[in-house]
ZAVOKE-252630 format. One line per 5 residues: number of its first residue (from 0); for each residue x, y, z of C-alpha. Coordinates in pm, 1 decimal. Layout:
N
NUM = X:Y:Z | ...
This chain:
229
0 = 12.3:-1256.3:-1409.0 | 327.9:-1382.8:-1158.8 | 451.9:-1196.7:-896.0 | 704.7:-1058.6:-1075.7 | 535.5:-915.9:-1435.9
5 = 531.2:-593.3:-1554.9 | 130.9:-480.1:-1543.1 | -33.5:-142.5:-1607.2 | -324.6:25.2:-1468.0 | -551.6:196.3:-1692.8
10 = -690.1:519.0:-1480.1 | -1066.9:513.3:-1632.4 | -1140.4:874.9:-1800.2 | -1189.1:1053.5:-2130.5 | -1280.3:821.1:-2389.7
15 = -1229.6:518.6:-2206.4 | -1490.6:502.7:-1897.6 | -1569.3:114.2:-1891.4 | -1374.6:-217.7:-1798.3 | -1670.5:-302.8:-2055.7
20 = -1458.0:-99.0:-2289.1 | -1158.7:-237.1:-2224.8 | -1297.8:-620.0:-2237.5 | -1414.3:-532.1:-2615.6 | -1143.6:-319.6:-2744.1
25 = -910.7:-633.0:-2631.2 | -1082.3:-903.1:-2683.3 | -1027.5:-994.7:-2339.0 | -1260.5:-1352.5:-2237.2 | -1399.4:-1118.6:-1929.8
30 = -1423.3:-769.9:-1809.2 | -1158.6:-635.1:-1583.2 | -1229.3:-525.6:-1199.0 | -1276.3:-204.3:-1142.8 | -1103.4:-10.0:-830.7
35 = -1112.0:341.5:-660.1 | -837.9:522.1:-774.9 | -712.0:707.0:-450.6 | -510.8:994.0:-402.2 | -231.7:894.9:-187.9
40 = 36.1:1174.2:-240.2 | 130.5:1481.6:-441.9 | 253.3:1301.8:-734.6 | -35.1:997.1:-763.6 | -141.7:983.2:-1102.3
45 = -488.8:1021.5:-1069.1 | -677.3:1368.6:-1010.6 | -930.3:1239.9:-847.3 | -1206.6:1222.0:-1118.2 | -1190.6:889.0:-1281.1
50 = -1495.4:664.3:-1185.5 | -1195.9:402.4:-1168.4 | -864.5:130.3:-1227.2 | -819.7:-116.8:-1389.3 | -514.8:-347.2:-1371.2
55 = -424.4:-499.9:-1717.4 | -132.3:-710.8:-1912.8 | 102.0:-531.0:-2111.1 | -64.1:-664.1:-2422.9 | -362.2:-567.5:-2332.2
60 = -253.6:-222.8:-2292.3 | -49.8:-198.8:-2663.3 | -411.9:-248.5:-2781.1 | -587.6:10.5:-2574.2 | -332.1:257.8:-2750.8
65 = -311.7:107.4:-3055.9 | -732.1:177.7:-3059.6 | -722.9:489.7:-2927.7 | -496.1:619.1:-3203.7 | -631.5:483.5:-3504.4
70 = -1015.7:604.4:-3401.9 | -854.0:960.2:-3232.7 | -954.3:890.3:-2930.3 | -811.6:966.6:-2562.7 | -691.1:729.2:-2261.1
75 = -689.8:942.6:-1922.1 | -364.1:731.9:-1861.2 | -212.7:415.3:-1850.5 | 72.9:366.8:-1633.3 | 343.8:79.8:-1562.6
80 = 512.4:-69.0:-1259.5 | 698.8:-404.4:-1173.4 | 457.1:-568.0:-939.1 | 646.4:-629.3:-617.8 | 649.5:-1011.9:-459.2
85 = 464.2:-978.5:-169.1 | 520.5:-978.1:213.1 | 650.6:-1280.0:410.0 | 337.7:-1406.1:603.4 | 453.1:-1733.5:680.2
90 = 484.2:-1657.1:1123.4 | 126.6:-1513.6:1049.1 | -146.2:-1589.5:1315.4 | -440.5:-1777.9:1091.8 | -704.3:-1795.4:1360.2
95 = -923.6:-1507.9:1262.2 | -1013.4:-1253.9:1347.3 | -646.2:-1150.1:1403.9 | -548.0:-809.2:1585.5 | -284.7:-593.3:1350.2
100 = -82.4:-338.0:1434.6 | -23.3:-62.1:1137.5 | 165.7:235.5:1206.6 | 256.8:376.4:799.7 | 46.4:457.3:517.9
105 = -193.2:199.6:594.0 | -359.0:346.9:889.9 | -481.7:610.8:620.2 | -850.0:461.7:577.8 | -888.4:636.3:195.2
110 = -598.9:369.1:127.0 | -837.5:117.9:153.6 | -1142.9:176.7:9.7 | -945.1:334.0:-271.3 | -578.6:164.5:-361.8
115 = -704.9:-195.1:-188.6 | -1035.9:-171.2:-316.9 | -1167.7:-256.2:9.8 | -1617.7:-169.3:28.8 | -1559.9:-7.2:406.1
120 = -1347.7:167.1:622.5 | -1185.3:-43.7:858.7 | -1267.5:-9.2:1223.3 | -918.8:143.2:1366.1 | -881.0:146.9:1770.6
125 = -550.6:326.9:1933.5 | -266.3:129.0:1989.3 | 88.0:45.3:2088.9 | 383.0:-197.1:2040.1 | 695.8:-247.0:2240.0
130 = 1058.1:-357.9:2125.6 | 1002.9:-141.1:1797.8 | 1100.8:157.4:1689.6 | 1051.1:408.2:1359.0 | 1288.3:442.1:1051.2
135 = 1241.3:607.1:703.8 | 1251.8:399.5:367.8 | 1225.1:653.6:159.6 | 916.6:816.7:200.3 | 748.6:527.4:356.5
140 = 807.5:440.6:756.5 | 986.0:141.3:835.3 | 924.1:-65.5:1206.4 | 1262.2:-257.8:1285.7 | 1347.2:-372.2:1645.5
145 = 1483.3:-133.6:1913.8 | 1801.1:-11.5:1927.5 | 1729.0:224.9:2225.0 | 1704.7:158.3:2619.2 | 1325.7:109.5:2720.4
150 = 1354.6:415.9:2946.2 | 1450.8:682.5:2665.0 | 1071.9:564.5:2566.1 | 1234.3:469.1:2181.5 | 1057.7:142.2:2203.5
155 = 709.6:220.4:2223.0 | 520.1:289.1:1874.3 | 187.0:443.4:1869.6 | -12.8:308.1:1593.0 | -394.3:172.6:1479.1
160 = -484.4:-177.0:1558.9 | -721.6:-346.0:1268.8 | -904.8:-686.6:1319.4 | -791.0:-884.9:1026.8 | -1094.1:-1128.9:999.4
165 = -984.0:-1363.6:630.4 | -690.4:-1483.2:482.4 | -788.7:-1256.7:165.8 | -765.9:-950.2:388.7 | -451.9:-1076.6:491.2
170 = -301.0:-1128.2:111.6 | -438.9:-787.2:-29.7 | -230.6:-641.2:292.0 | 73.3:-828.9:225.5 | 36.6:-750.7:-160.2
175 = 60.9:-386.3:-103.6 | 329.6:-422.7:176.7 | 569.5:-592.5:-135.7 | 840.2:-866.0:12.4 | 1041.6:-558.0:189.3
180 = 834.7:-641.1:496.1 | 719.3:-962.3:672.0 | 441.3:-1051.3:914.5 | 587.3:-1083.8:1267.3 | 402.1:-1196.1:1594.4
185 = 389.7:-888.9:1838.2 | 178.2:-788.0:2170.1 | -37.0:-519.5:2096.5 | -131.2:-299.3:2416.0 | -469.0:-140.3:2362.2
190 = -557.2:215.9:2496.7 | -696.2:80.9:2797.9 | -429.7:-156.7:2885.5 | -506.4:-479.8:2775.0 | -256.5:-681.9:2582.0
195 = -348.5:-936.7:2341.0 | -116.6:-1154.1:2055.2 | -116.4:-1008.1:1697.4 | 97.1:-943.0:1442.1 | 266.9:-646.1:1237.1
200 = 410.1:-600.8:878.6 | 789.9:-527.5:983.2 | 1066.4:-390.9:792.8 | 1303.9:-686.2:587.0 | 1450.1:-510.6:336.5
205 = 1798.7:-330.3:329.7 | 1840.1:-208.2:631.9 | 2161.5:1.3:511.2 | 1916.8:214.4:296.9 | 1691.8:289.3:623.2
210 = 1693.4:636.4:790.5 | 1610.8:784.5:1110.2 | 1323.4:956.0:1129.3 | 1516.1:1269.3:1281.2 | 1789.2:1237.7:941.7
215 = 1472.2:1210.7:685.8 | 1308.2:1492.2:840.0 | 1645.8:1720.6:810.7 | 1661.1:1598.9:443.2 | 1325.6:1688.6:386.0
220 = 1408.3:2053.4:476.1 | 1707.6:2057.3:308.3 | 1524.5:1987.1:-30.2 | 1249.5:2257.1:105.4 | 1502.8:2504.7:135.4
225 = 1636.5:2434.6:-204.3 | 1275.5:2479.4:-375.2 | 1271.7:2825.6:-246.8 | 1604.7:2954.7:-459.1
């Protein structure tokens, strides 16, 4: 599948609990990986219980339906997105291990063992970046360059620092980052003050369509507010 196909992820459950399953019912020439489905937010579509994901073709999906109807059968869900290009990663350091700074969703460590299918946890330390600063895409944080003085303290982000060891890491990473962000060379400032070179998924997308984080936060109690009527 390219970059830019239409795939669906089959959330394991009911009568379908196999990529095994899946491989058969499809005639597929091999089985299908399996990944953690992880909770990442109120309206993920898993519950938690399915022993897994599987990512699959479009095709491939008419035909789990098409089986599970004519033998009465149940699919816990299948789901469909676009799948995203990915990051930029062309200024990316390549002499590993590489120090990253994350400051979003991905210094959630259930994010990768679960949506990146990663075996571990990754070893997070406390760290900083200057010359950056925080804005809202949506739900999802957004590091752009400074637009405040360095003594207002606007430029400093707090974040986790990661040592990103392959250039496999580095793909699943810019995979689930999509092409709205880009690898950029940064110096990260660890707790206890040393500095080193790294790098840092930063925000290339519209920039029109990017929010404060003080105007997202308002918004978010302004829909809040309206829940309650």
């Amino acid at each position: 599948m390219s970059d830019a196909d239409i795939v669906n992820i089959v959330i394991l459950g009911n009568d379908l609990t196999t990529a095994e399953q899946i491989q058969e019912i499809a005639g597929l020439p091999s089985t299908p990986s399996v990944t953690p489905c992880a909770s990442l937010d109120d309206d993920d579509e898993d519950d938690g219980t399915s022993p897994g994901c599987c990512t699959v073709s479009p095709e491939t999906a008419a035909l789990l339906k098409a089986w599970a109807k004519a033998n009465d059968k149940s699919i816990k869900n299948i789901f469909v997105f676009v799948q995203s290009k990915k990051a930029d990663t062309s200024q990316a350091l390549r002499s590993y291990p590489v120090a990253y700074f994350f400051y979003g969703r991905l210094c959630d460590p259930a994010l990768w063992t679960g949506r990146l299918g990663f075996a571990d946890e990754p070893k997070f330390v406390q760290g900083q970046v200057r010359g950056y600063e925080i804005k809202m895409w949506g739900d999802y944080k957004a590091l752009v360059p400074a637009s405040e003085l360095e003594e207002e303290g606007r430029n400093v982000v707090v974040g986790k620092v990661y040592m990103v060891e392959s250039e496999e890491v580095l793909e699943k990473l810019a995979a689930y980052e999509t092409n709205n962000y880009g690898v950029r060379l940064c110096d990260i400032t660890f707790a206890d003050g040393r500095t080193v070179e790294g790098c840092v998924f930063a925000f290339q997308g519209d920039f029109g369509r990017l929010k404060t984080v003080e105007e997202y936060e308002l918004e978010q109690e302004a829909f809040a507010e309206l829940e309650e009527y």
